[in-house]
C-alpha positions in Angstrom: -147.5 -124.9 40.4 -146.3 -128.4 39.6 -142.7 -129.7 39.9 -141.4 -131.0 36.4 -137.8 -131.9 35.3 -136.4 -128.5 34.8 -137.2 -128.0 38.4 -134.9 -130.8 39.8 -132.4 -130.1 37.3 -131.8 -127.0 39.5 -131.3 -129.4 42.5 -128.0 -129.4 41.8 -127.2 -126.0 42.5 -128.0 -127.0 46.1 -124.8 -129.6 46.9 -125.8 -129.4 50.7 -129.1 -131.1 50.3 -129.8 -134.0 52.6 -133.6 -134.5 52.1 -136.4 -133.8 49.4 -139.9 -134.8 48.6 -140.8 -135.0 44.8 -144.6 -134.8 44.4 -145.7 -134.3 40.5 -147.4 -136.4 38.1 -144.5 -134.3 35.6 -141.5 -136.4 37.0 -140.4 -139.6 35.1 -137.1 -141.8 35.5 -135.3 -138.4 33.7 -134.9 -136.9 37.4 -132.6 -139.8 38.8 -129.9 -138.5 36.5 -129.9 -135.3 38.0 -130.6 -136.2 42.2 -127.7 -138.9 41.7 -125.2 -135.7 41.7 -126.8 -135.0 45.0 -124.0 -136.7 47.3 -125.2 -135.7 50.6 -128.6 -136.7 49.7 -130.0 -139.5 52.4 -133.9 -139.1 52.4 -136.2 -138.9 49.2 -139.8 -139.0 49.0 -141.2 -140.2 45.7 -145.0 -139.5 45.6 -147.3 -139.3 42.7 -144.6 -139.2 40.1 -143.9 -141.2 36.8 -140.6 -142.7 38.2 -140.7 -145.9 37.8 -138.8 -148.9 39.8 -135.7 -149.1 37.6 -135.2 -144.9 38.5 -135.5 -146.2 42.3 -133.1 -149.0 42.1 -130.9 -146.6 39.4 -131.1 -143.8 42.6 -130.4 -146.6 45.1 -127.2 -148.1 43.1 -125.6 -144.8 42.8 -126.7 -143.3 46.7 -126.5 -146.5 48.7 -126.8 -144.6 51.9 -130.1 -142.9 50.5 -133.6 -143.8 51.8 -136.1 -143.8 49.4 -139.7 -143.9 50.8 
């Protein structure tokens, strides 16, 4: 089963998170909106996604302490 947006959407309901990998061809730039509510978020893993690099420098802007890789 492959990730899509619904999927992170219900990242949210999980305020503790610190790290995630997001690994579907499903995801576009439509997911930043949702992991930038993640404020304990440090450590993402973009692979094989749709996001472009105006979603990396959108997550980057708004979760300066994040790592994006």
């Amino acid at each position: 089963m492959e990730l899509t947006e619904d999927g992170v959407k219900q990242l949210v309901h999980v305020p503790t998170l610190e790290q995630v990998t997001l690994q579907s061809p499903k995801l576009t730039d439509a997911s930043i909106d949702h992991l930038v509510q993640l404020k304990r978020l440090r450590k993402v893993q973009l692979h094989s996604n749709g996001i472009t690099a105006a979603g990396r420098q959108k997550l980057q802007a708004a979760l300066p302490n994040v790592v994006i890789q």
